[in-house]
C-alpha positions as CSV (number, residue, x, y, z in Angstrom):
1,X,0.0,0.0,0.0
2,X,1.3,3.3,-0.6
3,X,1.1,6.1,1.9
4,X,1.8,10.1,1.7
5,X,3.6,10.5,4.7
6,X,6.5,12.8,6.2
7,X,10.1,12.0,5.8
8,X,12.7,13.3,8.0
9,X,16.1,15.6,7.0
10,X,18.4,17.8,8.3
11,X,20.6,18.1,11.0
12,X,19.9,17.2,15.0
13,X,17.3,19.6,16.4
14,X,16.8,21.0,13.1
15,X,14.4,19.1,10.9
16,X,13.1,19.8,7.8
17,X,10.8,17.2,6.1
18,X,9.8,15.8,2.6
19,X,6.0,14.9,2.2
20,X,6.5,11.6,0.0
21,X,4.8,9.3,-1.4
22,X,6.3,6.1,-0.4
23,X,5.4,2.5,0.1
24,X,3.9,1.3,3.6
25,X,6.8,-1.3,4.5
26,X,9.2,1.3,3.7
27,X,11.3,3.0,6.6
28,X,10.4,6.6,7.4
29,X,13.9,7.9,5.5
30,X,13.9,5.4,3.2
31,X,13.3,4.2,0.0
32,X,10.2,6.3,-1.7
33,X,8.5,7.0,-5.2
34,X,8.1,10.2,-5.3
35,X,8.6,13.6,-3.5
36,X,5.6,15.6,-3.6
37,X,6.4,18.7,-1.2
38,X,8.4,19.7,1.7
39,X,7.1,21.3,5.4
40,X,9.5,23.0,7.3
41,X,8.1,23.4,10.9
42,X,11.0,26.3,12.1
43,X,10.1,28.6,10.1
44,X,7.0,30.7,11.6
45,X,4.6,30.2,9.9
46,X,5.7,26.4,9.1
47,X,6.9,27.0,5.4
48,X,5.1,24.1,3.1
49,X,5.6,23.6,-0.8
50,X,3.4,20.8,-2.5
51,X,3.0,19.5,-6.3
52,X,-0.7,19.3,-6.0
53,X,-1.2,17.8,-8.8
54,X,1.1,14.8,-8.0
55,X,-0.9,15.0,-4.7
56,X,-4.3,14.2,-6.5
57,X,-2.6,11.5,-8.3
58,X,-1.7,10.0,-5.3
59,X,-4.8,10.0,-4.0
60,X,-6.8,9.1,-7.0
61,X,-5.1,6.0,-7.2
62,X,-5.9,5.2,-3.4
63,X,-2.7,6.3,-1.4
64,X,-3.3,6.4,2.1
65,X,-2.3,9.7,4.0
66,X,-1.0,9.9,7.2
67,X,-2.4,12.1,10.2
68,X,0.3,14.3,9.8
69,X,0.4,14.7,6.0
70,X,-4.0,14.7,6.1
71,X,-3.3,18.5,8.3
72,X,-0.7,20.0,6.4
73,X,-3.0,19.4,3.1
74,X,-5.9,20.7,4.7
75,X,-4.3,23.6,6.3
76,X,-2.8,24.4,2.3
77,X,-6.9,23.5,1.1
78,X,-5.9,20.5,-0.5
79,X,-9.0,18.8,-0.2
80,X,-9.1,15.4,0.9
81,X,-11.5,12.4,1.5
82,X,-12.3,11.9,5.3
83,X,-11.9,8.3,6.1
C-alpha cells in the first residue's frame, strides 16, 4: 500500500521534512516513489511547498495519507476524502 507520509532531514534539532509518497513497509527515510512537497516546521509560519497535482494523483489511485500529511493538506486546502 502506498502512503503520503512525512520523511525526515536535516541536522539534530533541526528538521526539515519531505511529504513523500512512499510504500507502507518502507522506513520513514527510506526508499520512496516520489517527493511531492516539503514542510519546514522552524520557520513561523511552518513553510510548506506541494506538487498538487502529484498529490491528486496519489490520492486518486488510493494512497493512504497519514495524520500528519491529512493536516498539512488541509491547512494548504488541498482537499481530501475523510476516512
Amino acid at each position: 500500500m502506498v502512503k503520503l507520509r512525512l520523511a525526515r532531514h536535516g541536522s539534530k534539532k533541526r528538521p526539515f521534512y519531505r511529504i513523500v509518497a512512499a510504500d507502507s513497509e518502507c522506513r520513514r527515510d527510506g526508499r520512496f516513489l516520489e517527493i511531492v512537497g516539503t514542510y519546514n516546521p522552524l520557520t513561523d509560519p511552518a513553510e510548506v511547498t506541494l506538487k498538487e497535482e502529484r498529490v491528486r494523483y496519489w490520492m486518486d489511485q488510493g494512497a493512504m495519507l497519514t495524520h500528519t500529511v491529512r493536516s498539512i493538506l488541509q491547512n494548504k486546502g488541498v482537499p481530501t476524502k475523510s476516512g
